[in-house]
KOLMI-664037 format. One record per residue (C-alpha): z, y negated, x negated. Coordinates in Angstrom, 3 decimals. Layout:
BEGIN
+----------+----------+----------+
:        Z :        Y :        X :
+----------+----------+----------+
:        Z :        Y :        X :
...
+----------+----------+----------+
//
This chain:
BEGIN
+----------+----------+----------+
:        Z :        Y :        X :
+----------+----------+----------+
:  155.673 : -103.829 :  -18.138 :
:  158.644 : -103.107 :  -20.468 :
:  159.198 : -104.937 :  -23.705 :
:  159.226 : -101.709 :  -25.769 :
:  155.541 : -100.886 :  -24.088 :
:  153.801 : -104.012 :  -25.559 :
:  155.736 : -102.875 :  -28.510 :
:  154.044 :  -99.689 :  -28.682 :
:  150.744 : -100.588 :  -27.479 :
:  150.586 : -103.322 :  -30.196 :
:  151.593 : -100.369 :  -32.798 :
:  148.640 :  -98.193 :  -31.449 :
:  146.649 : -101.145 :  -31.550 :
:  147.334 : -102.087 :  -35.126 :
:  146.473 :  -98.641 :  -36.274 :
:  142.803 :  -98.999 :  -34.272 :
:  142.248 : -102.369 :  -36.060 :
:  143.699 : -100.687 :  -39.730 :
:  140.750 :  -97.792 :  -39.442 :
:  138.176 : -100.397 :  -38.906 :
:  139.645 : -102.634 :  -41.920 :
:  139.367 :  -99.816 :  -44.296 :
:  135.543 : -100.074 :  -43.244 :
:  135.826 : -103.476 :  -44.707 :
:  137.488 : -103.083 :  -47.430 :
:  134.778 : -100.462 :  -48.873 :
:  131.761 : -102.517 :  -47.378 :
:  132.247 : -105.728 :  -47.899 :
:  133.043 : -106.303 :  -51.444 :
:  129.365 : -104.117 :  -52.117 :
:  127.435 : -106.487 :  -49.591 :
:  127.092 : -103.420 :  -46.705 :
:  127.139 : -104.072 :  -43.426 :
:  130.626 : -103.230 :  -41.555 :
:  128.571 : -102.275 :  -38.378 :
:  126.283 :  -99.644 :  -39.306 :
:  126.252 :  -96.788 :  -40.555 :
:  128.907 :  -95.224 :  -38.747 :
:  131.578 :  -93.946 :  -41.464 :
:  130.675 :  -91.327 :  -43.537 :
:  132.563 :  -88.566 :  -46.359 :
:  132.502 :  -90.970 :  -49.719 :
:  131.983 :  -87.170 :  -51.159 :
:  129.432 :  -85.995 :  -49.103 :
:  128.134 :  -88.619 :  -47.454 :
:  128.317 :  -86.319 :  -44.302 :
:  128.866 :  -88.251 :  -40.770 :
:  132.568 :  -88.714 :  -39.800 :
:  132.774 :  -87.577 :  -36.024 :
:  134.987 :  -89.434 :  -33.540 :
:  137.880 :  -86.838 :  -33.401 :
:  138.203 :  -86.654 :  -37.321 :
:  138.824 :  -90.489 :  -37.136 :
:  141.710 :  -90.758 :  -35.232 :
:  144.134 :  -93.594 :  -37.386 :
:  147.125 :  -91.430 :  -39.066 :
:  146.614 :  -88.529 :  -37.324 :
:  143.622 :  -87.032 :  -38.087 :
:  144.192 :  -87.292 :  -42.137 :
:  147.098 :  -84.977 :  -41.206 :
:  145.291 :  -82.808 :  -39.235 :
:  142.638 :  -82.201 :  -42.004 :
:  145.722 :  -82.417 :  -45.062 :
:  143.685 :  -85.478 :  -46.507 :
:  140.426 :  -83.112 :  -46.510 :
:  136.766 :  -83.029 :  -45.271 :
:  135.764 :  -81.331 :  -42.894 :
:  132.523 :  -80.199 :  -44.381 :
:  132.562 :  -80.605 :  -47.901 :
:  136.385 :  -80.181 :  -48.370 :
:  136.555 :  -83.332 :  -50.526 :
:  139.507 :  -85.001 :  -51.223 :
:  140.220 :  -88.402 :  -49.028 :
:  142.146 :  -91.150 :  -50.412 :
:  145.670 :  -91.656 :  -49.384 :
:  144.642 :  -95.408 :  -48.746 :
:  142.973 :  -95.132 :  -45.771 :
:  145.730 :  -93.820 :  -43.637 :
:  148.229 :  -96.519 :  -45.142 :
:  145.973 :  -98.756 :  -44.314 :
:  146.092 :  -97.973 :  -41.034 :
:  149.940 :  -97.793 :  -40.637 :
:  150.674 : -101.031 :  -42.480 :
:  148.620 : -102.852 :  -40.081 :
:  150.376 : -100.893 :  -37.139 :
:  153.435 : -101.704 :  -38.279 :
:  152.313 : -105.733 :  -39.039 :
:  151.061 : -105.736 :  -35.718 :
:  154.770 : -104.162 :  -33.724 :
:  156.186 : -106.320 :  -36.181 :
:  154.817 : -109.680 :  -34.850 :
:  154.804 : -108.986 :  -31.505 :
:  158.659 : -108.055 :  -31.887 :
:  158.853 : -111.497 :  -34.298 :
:  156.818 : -113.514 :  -31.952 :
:  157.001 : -112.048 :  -28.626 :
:  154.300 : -112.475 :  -26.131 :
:  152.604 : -115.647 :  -26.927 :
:  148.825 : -117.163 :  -26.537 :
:  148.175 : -116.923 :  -30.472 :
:  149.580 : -113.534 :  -31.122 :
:  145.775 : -112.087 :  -31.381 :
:  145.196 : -114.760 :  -34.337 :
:  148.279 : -113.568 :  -36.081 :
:  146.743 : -110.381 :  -35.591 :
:  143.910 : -111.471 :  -37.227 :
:  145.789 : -113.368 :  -39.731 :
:  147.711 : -110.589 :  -41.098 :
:  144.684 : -108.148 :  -41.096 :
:  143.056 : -110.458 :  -43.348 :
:  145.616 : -110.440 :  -45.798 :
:  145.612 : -107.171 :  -45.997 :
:  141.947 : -106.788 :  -46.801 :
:  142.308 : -109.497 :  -49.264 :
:  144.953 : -107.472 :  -50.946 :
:  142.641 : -104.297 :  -51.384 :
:  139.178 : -105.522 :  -51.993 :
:  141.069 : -107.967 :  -54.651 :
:  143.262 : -105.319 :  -56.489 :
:  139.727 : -102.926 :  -56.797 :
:  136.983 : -106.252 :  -57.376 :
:  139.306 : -109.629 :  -58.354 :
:  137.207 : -111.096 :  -55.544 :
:  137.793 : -112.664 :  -52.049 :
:  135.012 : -112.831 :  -50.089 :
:  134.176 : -116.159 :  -48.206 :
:  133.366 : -114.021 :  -45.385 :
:  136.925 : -113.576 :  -44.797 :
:  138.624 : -117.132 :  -45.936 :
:  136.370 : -119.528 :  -44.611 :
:  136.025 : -118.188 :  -41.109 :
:  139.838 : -117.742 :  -41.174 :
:  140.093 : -121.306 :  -42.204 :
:  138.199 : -122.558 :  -39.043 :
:  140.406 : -120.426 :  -36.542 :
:  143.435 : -121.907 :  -38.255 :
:  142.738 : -125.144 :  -37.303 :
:  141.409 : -124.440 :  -34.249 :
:  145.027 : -122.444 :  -33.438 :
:  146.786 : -124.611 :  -34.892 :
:  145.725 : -127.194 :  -32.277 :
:  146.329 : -125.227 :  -29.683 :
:  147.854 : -121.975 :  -29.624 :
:  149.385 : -120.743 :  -33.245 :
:  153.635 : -120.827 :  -33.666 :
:  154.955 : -122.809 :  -36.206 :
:  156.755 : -120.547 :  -39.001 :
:  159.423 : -122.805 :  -39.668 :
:  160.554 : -123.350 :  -36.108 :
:  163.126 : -121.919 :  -33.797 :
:  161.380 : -119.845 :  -30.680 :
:  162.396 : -121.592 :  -27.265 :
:  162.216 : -118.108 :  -25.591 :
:  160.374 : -115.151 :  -25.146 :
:  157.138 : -116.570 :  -24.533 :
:  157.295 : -120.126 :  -25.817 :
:  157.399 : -121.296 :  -29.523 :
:  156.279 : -124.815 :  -30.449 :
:  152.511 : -124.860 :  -32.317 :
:  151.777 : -125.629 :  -35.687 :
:  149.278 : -129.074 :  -34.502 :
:  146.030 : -130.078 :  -35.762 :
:  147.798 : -132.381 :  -38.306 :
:  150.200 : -130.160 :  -39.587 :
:  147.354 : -127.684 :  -39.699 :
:  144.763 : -129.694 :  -41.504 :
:  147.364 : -131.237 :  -44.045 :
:  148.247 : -127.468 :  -45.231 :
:  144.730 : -126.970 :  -45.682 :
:  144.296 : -129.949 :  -48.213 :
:  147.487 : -128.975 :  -49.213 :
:  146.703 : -125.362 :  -50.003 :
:  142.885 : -125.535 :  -51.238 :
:  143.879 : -129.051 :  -53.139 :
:  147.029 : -127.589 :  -54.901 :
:  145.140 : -124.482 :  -56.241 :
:  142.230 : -126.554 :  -57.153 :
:  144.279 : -128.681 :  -59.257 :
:  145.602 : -125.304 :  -60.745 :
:  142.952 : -124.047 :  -61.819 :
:  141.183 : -127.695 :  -63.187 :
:  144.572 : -127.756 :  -65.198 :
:  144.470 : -124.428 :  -66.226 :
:  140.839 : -124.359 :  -67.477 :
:  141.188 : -127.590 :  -69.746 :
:  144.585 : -125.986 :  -71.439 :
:  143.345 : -121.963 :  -71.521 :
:  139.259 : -122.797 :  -71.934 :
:  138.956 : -120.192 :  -69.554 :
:  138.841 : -119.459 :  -65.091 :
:  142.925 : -119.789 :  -64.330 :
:  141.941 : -119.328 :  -60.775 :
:  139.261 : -118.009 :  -58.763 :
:  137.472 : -120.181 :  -55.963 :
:  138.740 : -117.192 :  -53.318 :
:  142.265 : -117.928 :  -54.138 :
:  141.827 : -121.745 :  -53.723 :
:  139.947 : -120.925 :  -49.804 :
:  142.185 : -118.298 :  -48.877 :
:  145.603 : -120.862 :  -49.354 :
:  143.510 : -123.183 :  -47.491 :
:  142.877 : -120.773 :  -44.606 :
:  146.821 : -120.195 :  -44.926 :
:  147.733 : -123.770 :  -45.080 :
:  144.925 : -123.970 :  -41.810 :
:  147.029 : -121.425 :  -40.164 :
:  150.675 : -122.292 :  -40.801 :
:  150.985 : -126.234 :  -41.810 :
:  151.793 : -127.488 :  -44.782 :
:  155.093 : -126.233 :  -45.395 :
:  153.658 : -122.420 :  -45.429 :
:  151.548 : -123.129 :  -48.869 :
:  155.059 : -124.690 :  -50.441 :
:  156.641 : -121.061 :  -49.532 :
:  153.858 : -118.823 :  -50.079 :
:  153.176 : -120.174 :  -53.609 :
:  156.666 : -119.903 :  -54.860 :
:  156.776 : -116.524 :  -53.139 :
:  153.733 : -115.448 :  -53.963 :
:  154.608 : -116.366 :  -58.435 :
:  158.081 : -114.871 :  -57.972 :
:  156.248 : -111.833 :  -56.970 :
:  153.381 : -111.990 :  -59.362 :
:  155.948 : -112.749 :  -62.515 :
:  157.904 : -109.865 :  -61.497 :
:  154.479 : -107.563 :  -61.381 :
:  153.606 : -109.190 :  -64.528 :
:  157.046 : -108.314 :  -66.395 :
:  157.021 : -104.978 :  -65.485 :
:  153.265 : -104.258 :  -66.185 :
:  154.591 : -105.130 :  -69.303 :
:  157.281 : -103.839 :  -70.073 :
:  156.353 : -100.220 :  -68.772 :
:  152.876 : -100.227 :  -68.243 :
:  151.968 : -101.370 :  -72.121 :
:  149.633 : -104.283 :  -70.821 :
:  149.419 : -107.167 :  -72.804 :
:  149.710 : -111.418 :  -71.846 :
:  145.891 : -111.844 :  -71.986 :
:  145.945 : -108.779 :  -69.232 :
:  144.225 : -109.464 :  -65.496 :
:  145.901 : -109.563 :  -62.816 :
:  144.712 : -110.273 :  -59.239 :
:  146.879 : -113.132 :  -57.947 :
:  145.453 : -112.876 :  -54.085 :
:  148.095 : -109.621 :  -53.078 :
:  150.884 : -111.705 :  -54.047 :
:  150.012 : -114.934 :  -52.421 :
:  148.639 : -112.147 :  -49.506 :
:  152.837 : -110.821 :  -49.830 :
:  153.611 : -114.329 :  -49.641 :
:  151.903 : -115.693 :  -47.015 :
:  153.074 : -112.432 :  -44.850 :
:  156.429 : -113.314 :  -45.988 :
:  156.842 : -117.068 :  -44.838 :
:  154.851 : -115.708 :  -41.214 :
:  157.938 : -113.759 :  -40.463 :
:  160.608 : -115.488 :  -42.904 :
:  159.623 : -118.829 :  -43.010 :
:  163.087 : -120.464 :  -41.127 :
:  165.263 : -118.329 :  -42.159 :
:  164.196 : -118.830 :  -46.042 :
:  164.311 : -122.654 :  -45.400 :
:  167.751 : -122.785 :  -43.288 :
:  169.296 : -120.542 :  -46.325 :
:  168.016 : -122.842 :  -48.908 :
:  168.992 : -125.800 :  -46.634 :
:  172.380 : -124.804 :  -46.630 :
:  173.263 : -124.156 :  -50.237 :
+----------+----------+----------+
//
Protein backbone atom coordinates (compact mmCIF):
# COMPACT_ATOMS: atom_id res chain seq x y z
CA UNK A 1 0.00 0.00 0.00
CA UNK A 2 0.76 3.68 -0.83
CA UNK A 3 2.03 6.13 1.73
CA UNK A 4 -0.87 8.56 1.15
CA UNK A 5 -3.38 5.38 1.93
CA UNK A 6 -2.11 4.84 5.55
CA UNK A 7 -2.38 8.53 5.48
CA UNK A 8 -5.93 8.50 4.85
CA UNK A 9 -6.92 5.50 6.63
CA UNK A 10 -5.25 6.92 9.80
CA UNK A 11 -7.45 10.26 9.10
CA UNK A 12 -10.68 8.07 8.90
CA UNK A 13 -9.48 6.34 11.77
CA UNK A 14 -8.90 9.35 13.95
CA UNK A 15 -12.34 10.61 13.25
CA UNK A 16 -13.85 6.90 14.49
CA UNK A 17 -11.75 7.21 17.71
CA UNK A 18 -12.84 11.34 18.05
CA UNK A 19 -16.82 10.17 18.08
CA UNK A 20 -16.13 7.69 20.74
CA UNK A 21 -13.97 10.37 22.83
CA UNK A 22 -16.76 12.79 22.84
CA UNK A 23 -18.59 9.77 24.67
CA UNK A 24 -15.93 10.28 27.21
CA UNK A 25 -15.72 13.47 27.58
CA UNK A 26 -19.61 13.74 28.62
CA UNK A 27 -19.47 10.39 30.69
CA UNK A 28 -16.69 10.30 32.45
CA UNK A 29 -16.34 13.43 34.36
CA UNK A 30 -20.32 12.46 35.76
CA UNK A 31 -19.12 8.80 36.75
CA UNK A 32 -21.32 7.05 33.60
CA UNK A 33 -20.25 4.30 32.02
CA UNK A 34 -18.62 4.94 28.37
CA UNK A 35 -20.07 1.50 27.23
CA UNK A 36 -23.64 1.61 27.71
CA UNK A 37 -26.15 3.27 26.89
CA UNK A 38 -25.59 3.67 23.39
CA UNK A 39 -25.51 7.63 22.66
CA UNK A 40 -28.46 9.41 22.98
CA UNK A 41 -30.03 13.37 21.98
CA UNK A 42 -28.67 15.43 25.29
CA UNK A 43 -32.25 17.21 24.36
CA UNK A 44 -34.33 14.44 24.05
CA UNK A 45 -32.71 11.77 25.31
CA UNK A 46 -33.95 9.91 22.10
CA UNK A 47 -31.52 6.94 20.78
CA UNK A 48 -28.87 8.10 18.24
CA UNK A 49 -29.06 5.48 15.29
CA UNK A 50 -25.90 4.28 13.53
CA UNK A 51 -26.30 6.39 10.29
CA UNK A 52 -26.88 9.74 12.28
CA UNK A 53 -23.42 9.02 13.90
CA UNK A 54 -21.24 9.03 11.20
CA UNK A 55 -17.91 11.41 12.55
CA UNK A 56 -18.19 14.93 10.54
CA UNK A 57 -20.53 13.95 8.25
CA UNK A 58 -23.58 13.26 9.67
CA UNK A 59 -23.68 16.74 11.83
CA UNK A 60 -23.72 18.17 8.27
CA UNK A 61 -26.19 16.12 7.03
CA UNK A 62 -28.64 17.00 9.90
CA UNK A 63 -27.18 21.09 9.95
CA UNK A 64 -26.12 20.38 13.69
CA UNK A 65 -29.90 19.15 14.35
CA UNK A 66 -31.88 16.15 15.79
CA UNK A 67 -33.44 14.11 14.08
CA UNK A 68 -36.45 13.77 16.27
CA UNK A 69 -36.66 16.50 18.52
CA UNK A 70 -34.87 19.10 16.26
CA UNK A 71 -32.59 20.15 19.14
CA UNK A 72 -29.66 21.94 18.68
CA UNK A 73 -26.18 19.77 18.84
CA UNK A 74 -23.08 21.28 19.99
CA UNK A 75 -20.48 22.30 17.55
CA UNK A 76 -17.97 20.32 19.85
CA UNK A 77 -18.68 17.09 18.97
CA UNK A 78 -17.80 17.23 15.35
CA UNK A 79 -14.44 19.16 16.20
CA UNK A 80 -13.81 16.72 18.30
CA UNK A 81 -13.85 14.36 15.89
CA UNK A 82 -11.71 16.21 13.24
CA UNK A 83 -8.99 17.31 15.65
CA UNK A 84 -8.33 13.83 16.48
CA UNK A 85 -8.42 12.92 12.64
CA UNK A 86 -6.19 15.33 11.91
CA UNK A 87 -3.73 14.35 15.23
CA UNK A 88 -3.92 11.01 14.05
CA UNK A 89 -2.73 11.85 9.80
CA UNK A 90 -0.57 14.07 11.56
CA UNK A 91 1.55 11.45 13.45
CA UNK A 92 1.51 8.94 11.13
CA UNK A 93 2.93 11.60 8.52
CA UNK A 94 5.42 12.81 11.69
CA UNK A 95 6.23 9.33 12.65
CA UNK A 96 5.69 7.13 9.81
CA UNK A 97 4.87 3.54 10.21
CA UNK A 98 6.31 2.47 13.43
CA UNK A 99 5.42 -0.29 16.30
CA UNK A 100 4.22 2.54 18.85
CA UNK A 101 2.21 4.65 16.53
CA UNK A 102 -1.18 3.10 18.18
CA UNK A 103 0.16 4.49 21.71
CA UNK A 104 0.70 7.88 20.22
CA UNK A 105 -2.66 7.40 19.12
CA UNK A 106 -3.68 6.87 22.37
CA UNK A 107 -1.47 9.46 23.74
CA UNK A 108 -2.81 12.28 21.86
CA UNK A 109 -6.51 11.18 22.34
CA UNK A 110 -5.95 11.52 25.89
CA UNK A 111 -4.88 14.90 25.77
CA UNK A 112 -7.54 15.84 24.10
CA UNK A 113 -10.08 14.54 26.56
CA UNK A 114 -8.09 16.06 29.26
CA UNK A 115 -8.46 19.35 27.54
CA UNK A 116 -12.41 19.18 27.45
CA UNK A 117 -13.52 17.45 30.56
CA UNK A 118 -10.89 20.03 32.31
CA UNK A 119 -12.04 23.35 30.61
CA UNK A 120 -16.05 22.21 31.60
CA UNK A 121 -15.05 20.35 35.41
CA UNK A 122 -11.16 21.61 36.43
CA UNK A 123 -10.75 17.86 36.86
CA UNK A 124 -8.60 15.02 35.33
CA UNK A 125 -9.75 11.88 35.95
CA UNK A 126 -7.27 9.11 37.18
CA UNK A 127 -9.00 6.93 34.86
CA UNK A 128 -7.21 8.54 32.13
CA UNK A 129 -3.56 9.53 33.72
CA UNK A 130 -2.73 6.65 35.61
CA UNK A 131 -3.45 3.99 33.05
CA UNK A 132 -1.62 6.26 30.55
CA UNK A 133 1.22 6.37 32.94
CA UNK A 134 1.64 2.50 32.93
CA UNK A 135 1.60 2.24 28.98
CA UNK A 136 4.26 4.93 28.96
CA UNK A 137 6.60 3.01 30.60
CA UNK A 138 5.76 0.00 29.24
CA UNK A 139 6.37 1.84 25.50
CA UNK A 140 8.89 3.45 26.47
CA UNK A 141 10.76 0.16 27.00
CA UNK A 142 9.95 -1.10 24.05
CA UNK A 143 8.23 0.48 21.32
CA UNK A 144 7.54 4.51 21.83
CA UNK A 145 9.99 7.18 19.57
CA UNK A 146 11.94 9.46 21.34
CA UNK A 147 10.72 13.22 20.64
CA UNK A 148 13.96 14.69 20.66
CA UNK A 149 15.61 12.35 18.21
CA UNK A 150 16.31 12.27 14.53
CA UNK A 151 14.14 9.32 12.63
CA UNK A 152 16.67 6.74 10.99
CA UNK A 153 14.04 6.14 8.22
CA UNK A 154 10.67 5.48 7.45
CA UNK A 155 10.05 2.85 9.81
CA UNK A 156 12.78 3.11 12.41
CA UNK A 157 13.19 5.84 15.15
CA UNK A 158 15.22 5.12 18.29
CA UNK A 159 12.79 4.51 21.66
CA UNK A 160 12.45 6.61 24.49
CA UNK A 161 13.96 3.45 27.19
CA UNK A 162 12.70 2.42 30.42
CA UNK A 163 15.16 4.87 32.10
CA UNK A 164 14.56 7.76 30.19
CA UNK A 165 10.92 6.86 30.61
CA UNK A 166 10.75 6.39 34.32
CA UNK A 167 13.08 9.48 35.08
CA UNK A 168 10.38 11.82 33.17
CA UNK A 169 7.88 10.35 35.28
CA UNK A 170 9.62 11.41 38.64
CA UNK A 171 10.52 14.21 36.77
CA UNK A 172 7.04 15.28 35.73
CA UNK A 173 4.79 14.10 38.84
CA UNK A 174 7.88 15.33 41.27
CA UNK A 175 8.24 18.83 39.60
CA UNK A 176 4.45 19.59 39.82
CA UNK A 177 4.29 18.21 43.23
CA UNK A 178 6.84 20.52 44.39
CA UNK A 179 4.66 23.24 42.61
CA UNK A 180 1.95 22.93 44.15
CA UNK A 181 3.64 22.17 48.00
CA UNK A 182 5.32 25.64 47.17
CA UNK A 183 2.43 27.20 46.01
CA UNK A 184 0.09 26.20 48.88
CA UNK A 185 2.52 27.43 51.76
CA UNK A 186 2.92 31.04 49.83
CA UNK A 187 -1.03 31.39 48.42
CA UNK A 188 -2.78 29.26 51.57
CA UNK A 189 -4.67 27.81 48.94
CA UNK A 190 -4.61 24.37 46.01
CA UNK A 191 -1.88 25.94 43.29
CA UNK A 192 -2.25 22.67 41.56
CA UNK A 193 -4.53 19.90 41.28
CA UNK A 194 -3.37 16.16 41.92
CA UNK A 195 -4.62 15.47 37.98
CA UNK A 196 -2.13 17.90 36.74
CA UNK A 197 0.74 16.41 38.85
CA UNK A 198 -0.37 12.44 37.25
CA UNK A 199 -1.04 13.57 33.93
CA UNK A 200 2.90 15.23 33.55
CA UNK A 201 3.86 12.03 34.99
CA UNK A 202 2.02 9.95 32.38
CA UNK A 203 3.77 12.53 29.87
CA UNK A 204 7.14 12.30 31.37
CA UNK A 205 6.20 8.09 31.27
CA UNK A 206 5.64 8.56 27.65
CA UNK A 207 8.33 10.87 26.30
CA UNK A 208 11.51 10.91 28.86
CA UNK A 209 12.51 13.42 30.79
CA UNK A 210 13.31 16.04 28.48
CA UNK A 211 9.42 16.19 27.27
CA UNK A 212 8.22 17.59 30.93
CA UNK A 213 11.25 20.41 30.59
CA UNK A 214 9.39 21.44 27.13
CA UNK A 215 5.91 20.87 27.89
CA UNK A 216 6.04 22.98 31.10
CA UNK A 217 7.63 25.98 29.58
CA UNK A 218 5.26 25.47 26.66
CA UNK A 219 2.51 24.70 28.38
CA UNK A 220 3.04 28.53 30.96
CA UNK A 221 3.92 30.45 27.79
CA UNK A 222 0.58 29.36 26.64
CA UNK A 223 -1.32 29.64 29.85
CA UNK A 224 0.27 33.40 30.55
CA UNK A 225 -0.76 34.36 27.21
CA UNK A 226 -4.56 32.92 27.94
CA UNK A 227 -4.26 34.56 31.19
CA UNK A 228 -3.27 38.16 29.73
CA UNK A 229 -5.82 38.22 27.39
CA UNK A 230 -8.67 36.87 29.66
CA UNK A 231 -7.70 39.89 31.15
CA UNK A 232 -7.31 42.30 29.28
CA UNK A 233 -10.54 41.62 27.10
CA UNK A 234 -12.45 39.27 28.89
CA UNK A 235 -12.68 41.58 32.31
CA UNK A 236 -11.48 38.55 34.56
CA UNK A 237 -9.60 39.32 37.42
CA UNK A 238 -5.87 37.70 39.01
CA UNK A 239 -7.75 35.60 41.62
CA UNK A 240 -9.74 34.17 38.31
CA UNK A 241 -9.59 30.07 37.54
CA UNK A 242 -8.12 28.84 35.03
CA UNK A 243 -7.67 25.16 34.05
CA UNK A 244 -3.92 24.64 33.56
CA UNK A 245 -4.34 20.83 32.03
CA UNK A 246 -5.27 22.27 28.07
CA UNK A 247 -2.14 24.09 28.10
CA UNK A 248 0.20 21.54 29.44
CA UNK A 249 -2.36 19.12 27.05
CA UNK A 250 -1.06 22.02 23.98
CA UNK A 251 2.23 21.46 25.33
CA UNK A 252 2.76 18.09 25.57
CA UNK A 253 1.16 17.80 21.82
CA UNK A 254 3.62 20.35 20.95
CA UNK A 255 7.05 18.76 22.09
CA UNK A 256 5.39 15.10 20.43
CA UNK A 257 5.72 16.67 17.07
CA UNK A 258 8.26 19.68 17.83
CA UNK A 259 10.35 18.42 20.31
CA UNK A 260 13.96 18.45 18.03
CA UNK A 261 13.34 20.99 16.15
CA UNK A 262 12.51 23.37 19.33
CA UNK A 263 15.74 22.01 20.98
CA UNK A 264 18.16 22.20 17.75
CA UNK A 265 16.77 26.01 17.36
CA UNK A 266 17.47 26.81 20.90
CA UNK A 267 20.77 24.83 20.60
CA UNK A 268 21.92 26.94 18.02
CA UNK A 269 21.34 30.46 19.23
Amino acid sequence: MKPYLFETISFIFGLTVGSFLNVCIYRLPRGLSIVRPGSACPACNSPVMPWDNIPVLSFLLLRGKCRRCGGKISLRYPLVEMLNGVFYWLLFIHFGAIWGLPLLFAFVSAMIVITFIDLDFQIIPDVISLPGIVLGVLGAAFILPDPFTVQSSYYARPIVGVVNSLAGLLAGGGLFYLIALIGGVMTKRDAMGGGDIKMMAMVGAFMGWKAVLLTTFAGSLAGSVAGIFLMAFKGKGREAKIPFGPFLSLGAVITLFLGQSIIKWYLGI
